[in-house]
N, C-alpha and C positions, 0 to 999 in steps of 0.2 A: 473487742468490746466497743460499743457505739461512744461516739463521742458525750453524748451525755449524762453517763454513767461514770466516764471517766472521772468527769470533773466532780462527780460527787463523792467519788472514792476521795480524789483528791481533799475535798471537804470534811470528809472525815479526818484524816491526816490532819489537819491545822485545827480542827475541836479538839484532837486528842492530845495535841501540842500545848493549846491553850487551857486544857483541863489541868497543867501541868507548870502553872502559873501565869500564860496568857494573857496579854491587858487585851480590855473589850474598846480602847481608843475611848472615842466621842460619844459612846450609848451610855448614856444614863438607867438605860431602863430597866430596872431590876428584874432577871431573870423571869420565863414562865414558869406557874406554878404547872409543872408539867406531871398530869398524874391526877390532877382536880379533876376528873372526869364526872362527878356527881352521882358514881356509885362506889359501894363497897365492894363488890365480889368481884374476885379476876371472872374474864370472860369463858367457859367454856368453849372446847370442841366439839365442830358438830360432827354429830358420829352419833354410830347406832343408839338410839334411845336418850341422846344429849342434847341438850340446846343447839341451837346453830347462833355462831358468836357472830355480832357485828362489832366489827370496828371503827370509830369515825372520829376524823381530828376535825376540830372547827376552827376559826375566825373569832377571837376576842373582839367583838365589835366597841363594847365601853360597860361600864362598871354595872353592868344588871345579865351580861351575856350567861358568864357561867354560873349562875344561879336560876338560871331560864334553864339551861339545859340539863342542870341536874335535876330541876323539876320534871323538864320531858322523858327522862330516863325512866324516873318514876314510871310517869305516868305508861312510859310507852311499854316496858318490862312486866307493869305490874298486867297487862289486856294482853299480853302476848306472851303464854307461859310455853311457846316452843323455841323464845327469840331468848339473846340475852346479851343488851344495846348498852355497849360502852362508849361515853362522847368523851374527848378531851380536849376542852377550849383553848386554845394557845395565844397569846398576844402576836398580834402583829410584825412586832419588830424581831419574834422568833420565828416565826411559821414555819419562813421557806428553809432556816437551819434543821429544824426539825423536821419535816417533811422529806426535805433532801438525805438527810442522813439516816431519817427510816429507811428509804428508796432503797438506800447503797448497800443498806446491810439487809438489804430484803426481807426489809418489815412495812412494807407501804401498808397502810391502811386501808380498809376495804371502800371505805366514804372518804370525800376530801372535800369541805369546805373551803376554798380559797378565789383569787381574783385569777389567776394566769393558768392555764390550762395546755397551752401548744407543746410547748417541751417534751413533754406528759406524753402527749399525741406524739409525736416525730419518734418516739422511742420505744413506741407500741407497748406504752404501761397499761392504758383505758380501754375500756369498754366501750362503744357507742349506745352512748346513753339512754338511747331507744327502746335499746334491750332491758334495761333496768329498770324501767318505771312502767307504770300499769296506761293502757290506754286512757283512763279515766284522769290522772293525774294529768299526763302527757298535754294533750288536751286544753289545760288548764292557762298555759302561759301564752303571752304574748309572743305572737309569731317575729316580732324586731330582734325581740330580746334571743329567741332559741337562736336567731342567724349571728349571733357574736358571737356564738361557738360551733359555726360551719366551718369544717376543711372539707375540700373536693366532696361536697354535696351529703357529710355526714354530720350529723349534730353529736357532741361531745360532750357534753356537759347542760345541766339545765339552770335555770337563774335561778338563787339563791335570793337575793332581794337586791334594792337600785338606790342609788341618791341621784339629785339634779343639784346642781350649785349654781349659788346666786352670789350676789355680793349684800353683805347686810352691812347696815352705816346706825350708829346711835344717833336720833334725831336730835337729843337736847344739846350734845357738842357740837356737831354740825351746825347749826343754826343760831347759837352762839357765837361761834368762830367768823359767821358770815357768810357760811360756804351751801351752793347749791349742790344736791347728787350729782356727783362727776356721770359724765356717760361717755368721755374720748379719757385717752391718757394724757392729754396735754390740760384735762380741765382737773382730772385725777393728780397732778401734779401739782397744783395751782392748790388744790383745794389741802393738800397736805401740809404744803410752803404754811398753808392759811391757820392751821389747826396748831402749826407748831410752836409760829408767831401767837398763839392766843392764849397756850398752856403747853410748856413744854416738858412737863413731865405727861403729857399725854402723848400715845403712839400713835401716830395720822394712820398707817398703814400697817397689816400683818401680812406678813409669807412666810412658809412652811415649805422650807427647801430640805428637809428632813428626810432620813431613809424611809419614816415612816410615809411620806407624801408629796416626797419631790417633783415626782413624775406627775402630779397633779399639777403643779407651779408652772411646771413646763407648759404642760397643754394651756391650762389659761392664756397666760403671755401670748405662745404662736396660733392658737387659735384664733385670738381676738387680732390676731396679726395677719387674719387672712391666708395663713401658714395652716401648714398640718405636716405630721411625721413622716409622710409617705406623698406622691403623687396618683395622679387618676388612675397609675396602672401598677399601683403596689407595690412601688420601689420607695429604698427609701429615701430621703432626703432630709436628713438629721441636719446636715450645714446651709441648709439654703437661707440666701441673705435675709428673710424673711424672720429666721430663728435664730440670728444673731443676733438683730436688729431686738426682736422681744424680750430676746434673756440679758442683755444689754442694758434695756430700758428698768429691767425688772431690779438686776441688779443695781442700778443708778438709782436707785431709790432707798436701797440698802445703805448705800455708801453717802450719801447724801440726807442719810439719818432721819429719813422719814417713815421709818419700820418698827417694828421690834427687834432688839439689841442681836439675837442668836438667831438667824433662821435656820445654822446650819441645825440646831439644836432642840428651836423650840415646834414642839409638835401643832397642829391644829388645834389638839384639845388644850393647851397652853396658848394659844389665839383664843379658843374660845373663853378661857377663864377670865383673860384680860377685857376680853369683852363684855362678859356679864358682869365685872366689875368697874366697868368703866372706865379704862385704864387705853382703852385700843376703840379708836371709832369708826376703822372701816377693815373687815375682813372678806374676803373669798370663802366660801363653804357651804356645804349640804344642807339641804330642808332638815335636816335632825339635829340643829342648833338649839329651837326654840328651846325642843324638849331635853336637851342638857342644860342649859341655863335653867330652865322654871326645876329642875330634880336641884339644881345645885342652889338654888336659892329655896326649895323647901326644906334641903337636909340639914341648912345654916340656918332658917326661920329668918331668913331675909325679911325687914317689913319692908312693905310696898312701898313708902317713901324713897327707898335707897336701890329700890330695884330699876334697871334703866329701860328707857323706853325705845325701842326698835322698829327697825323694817327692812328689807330686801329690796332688792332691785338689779336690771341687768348688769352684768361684769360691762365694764368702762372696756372702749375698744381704741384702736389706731384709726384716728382718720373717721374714714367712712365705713370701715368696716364692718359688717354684720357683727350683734353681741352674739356670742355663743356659749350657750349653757351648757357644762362639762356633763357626761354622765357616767358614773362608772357603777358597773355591774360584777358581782359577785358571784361562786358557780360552785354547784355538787359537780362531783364526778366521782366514778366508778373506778380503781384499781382494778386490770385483770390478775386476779390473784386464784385462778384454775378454780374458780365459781362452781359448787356442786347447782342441778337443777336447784333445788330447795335454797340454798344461798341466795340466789338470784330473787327467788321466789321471797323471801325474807326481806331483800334490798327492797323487794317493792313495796312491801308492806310498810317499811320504816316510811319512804316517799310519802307513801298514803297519807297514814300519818300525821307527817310535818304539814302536807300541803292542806290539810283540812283546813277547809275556808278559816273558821274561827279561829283554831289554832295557828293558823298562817300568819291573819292578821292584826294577832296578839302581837305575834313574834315581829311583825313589822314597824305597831305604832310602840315596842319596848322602848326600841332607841331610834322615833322618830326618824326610820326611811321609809321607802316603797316598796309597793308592794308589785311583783311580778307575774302574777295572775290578774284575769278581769275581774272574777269575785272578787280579788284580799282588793284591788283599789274601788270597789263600791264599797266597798264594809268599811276601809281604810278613810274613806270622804265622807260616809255619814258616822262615824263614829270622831272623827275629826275635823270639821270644816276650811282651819286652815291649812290641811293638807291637799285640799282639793284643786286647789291651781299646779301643786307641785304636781300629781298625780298626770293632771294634762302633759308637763311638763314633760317629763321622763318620756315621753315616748316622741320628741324631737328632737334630745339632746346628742350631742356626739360624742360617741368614745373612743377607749383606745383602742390602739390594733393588734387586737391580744389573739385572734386568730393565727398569727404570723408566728413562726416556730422563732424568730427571734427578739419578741417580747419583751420576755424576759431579761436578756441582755442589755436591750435597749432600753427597759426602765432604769435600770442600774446605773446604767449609762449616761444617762441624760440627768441622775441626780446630783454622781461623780463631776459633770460638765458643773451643775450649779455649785457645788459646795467648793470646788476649785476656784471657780470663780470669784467667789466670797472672799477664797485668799489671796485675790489677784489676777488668777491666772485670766488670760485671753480666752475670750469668750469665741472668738472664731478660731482659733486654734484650736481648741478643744473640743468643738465639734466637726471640724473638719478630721481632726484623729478619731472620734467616736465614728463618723458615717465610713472612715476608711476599714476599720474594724469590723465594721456589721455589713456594710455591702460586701469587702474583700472575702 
């Protein structure tokens, strides 16, 4: 049995241990509601004169996802009375538990909305995604985008939709405090010292060194470090002094009390609350800030007096460094789950579907990200304005190296390096034992 099926069995083993009174440690996160798929009816088999069932786990993106998708169920079951499309939105800090553990007990899902895809690949789960979607869809996306899911010259998965991250700073604190937009991290520092001395129950800084987005923290830091996870010929280089030096710097800011109190803890969307509340003046994060803050101050009838006033601008760098705007990208894929014709033929209908220009770019400006077609980002820019620089955006940005069968580990990996850290631990020991792990 390949080695990565192992370790899922093994995974099974330690849920079934922890079904059996199991502490979850540091997750807060209350369970997924596993099973909200936004229909009623178990799925039929397809077979002679029956439906042909699809199955698809999704990506909880934030608090409007699974209520979008029960609507698409609707909509897409009630046009297609040969199909019968079950979605199940999963949060985040569950997916890859639940995924993996369908995998082991050989219930993969036929659709998988998620960010990592290689593992997948290496153990001949997928389909080449070529084969599943219709020319016409195919077509549709960004040729950058389809190459983040190239192995040896086959595409594997198609974009799902995109963020670009900037750094956003509340003006009226800022500018009270005395402080100009940091653009190095030595003015980044200064500007913190500055904001702390002027109100300190305000947070100068947020990081989200969380399971939910650590590996985001990471790339910030070494990126703007001139750094990246790998070298020019796709090795890796998790210890290079360059990613020391960053996660170092990042952490010295933690401990130096110019953050928010929990990074190990507190997610993005807990940056961004403190943000819309005024509580935190400079965070890292995606263009689909605005539109959590403006939902979370309409569903409180926020007045506008007390609402704060904002802007973005590039992530603060080392030195001279180039700023570098993170981009990460999300991915369908195809389960080989022994596809009749007509299955297949099904899967592309669903594709269809989704990627309908409008309906796309519904689903894109829900929870203010990108869109990954050329149609959804015209539609996405004239039905939005201030989406229209991100839009340029995303398609310079750099991401992970989630093509690489070990991904996966090495997200894990580098999030375990920060949260150790947090408790001390040495930041170049830690990733000198992470790079000995994933190159060995």
């Amino acid at each position: 049995m390949k080695k990565f099926l192992a370790t899922l069995l093994a995974l099974v083993m330690v849920l079934s241990l922890a079904a059996c009174g199991g502490d979850k440690g540091g997750d807060t996160t209350p369970p997924a509601d596993s099973g909200n798929t936004g229909t009623t009816a178990p799925p039929a088999d397809s077979g002679s004169g029956e439906k042909t069932a699809i199955k698809v786990i999704a990506a909880e993106y934030g608090q409007n996802t699974k209520q979008w998708w029960a609507d698409f169920v609707t909509d897409f079951n009630s046009s297609h009375d040969n199909i019968d499309l079950t979605v199940e939105a999963v949060s985040w800090n569950d997916i890859y538990t639940v995924v993996n553990t369908r995998v082991a007990n050989n219930d993969a899902p036929d659709i998988l909305n998620i960010d990592v895809f290689a593992d997948y690949v290496a153990d001949d789960l997928l389909l080449p995604i070529q084969d599943c979607v219709s020319d016409e869809t195919y077509a549709k996306f960004y040729d950058a985008f389809l190459e983040q899911s190239n192995i040896d010259g086959t595409i594997w998965a198609i974009p799902d939709l995109a963020s670009a991250r900037a750094m956003y700073y509340n003006k009226g604190i800022l500018e009270a405090a005395g402080v100009e937009v940091p653009t190095t991290w030595d003015e980044l520092k200064a500007a913190c010292e500055k904001i702390k001395a002027y109100d300190s129950s305000i947070y100068p800084w947020g990081i989200d060194m969380t399971t939910d987005e650590g590996q985001a923290a990471f790339a910030y830091y070494i990126w703007n470090n001139g750094s990246d996870f790998t070298d020019a010929s796709g090795n890796w280089t998790l210890d290079a002094d360059a990613n020391v030096e960053a996660i170092e710097y990042a952490i010295g800011l933690v401990k130096d009390g110019y953050t928010n109190s929990d990074p190990a803890n507190e997610t993005r969307y807990a940056l961004q609350d403190l943000f819309g509340a005024g509580k935190l003046a400079m965070m890292i994060g995606p263009n689909s800030i605005p539109t959590y803050i403006a939902d979370n101050y309409a569903k409180a009838n926020t007045p506008a007096e007390e609402q704060i006033d904002y802007a973005f601008a590039a992530i603060p760098t080392n030195g001279s460094n180039p700023s570098v705007s993170a981009g990460v990208m999300d991915r369908f894929m195809v389960f080989d789950n022994g596809h009749s014709d007509e299955k297949i033929e099904a899967i592309k209908e669903f594709f269809d579907f989704f990627y309908e220009d409008e309906r796309y770019s519904d689903w894109v400006l829900m929870e203010g990200f990108l869109p990954a077609t050329s149609a959804g980002g015209e539609i996405v820019a004239a039905a939005d304005p201030s989406m229209a620089p991100w839009v340029e955006i995303v398609g310079s940005c750099k991401f992970y190296p989630t093509a690489k069968a070990e991904w996966a580990d090495v997200k894990q990996g580098v999030i375990n390096v920060e949260q150790q850290a947090l408790l001390g631990g040495n930041v170049k020991e830690l990733l000198e034992d992470l790079q000995a792990q994933i190159a060995g």
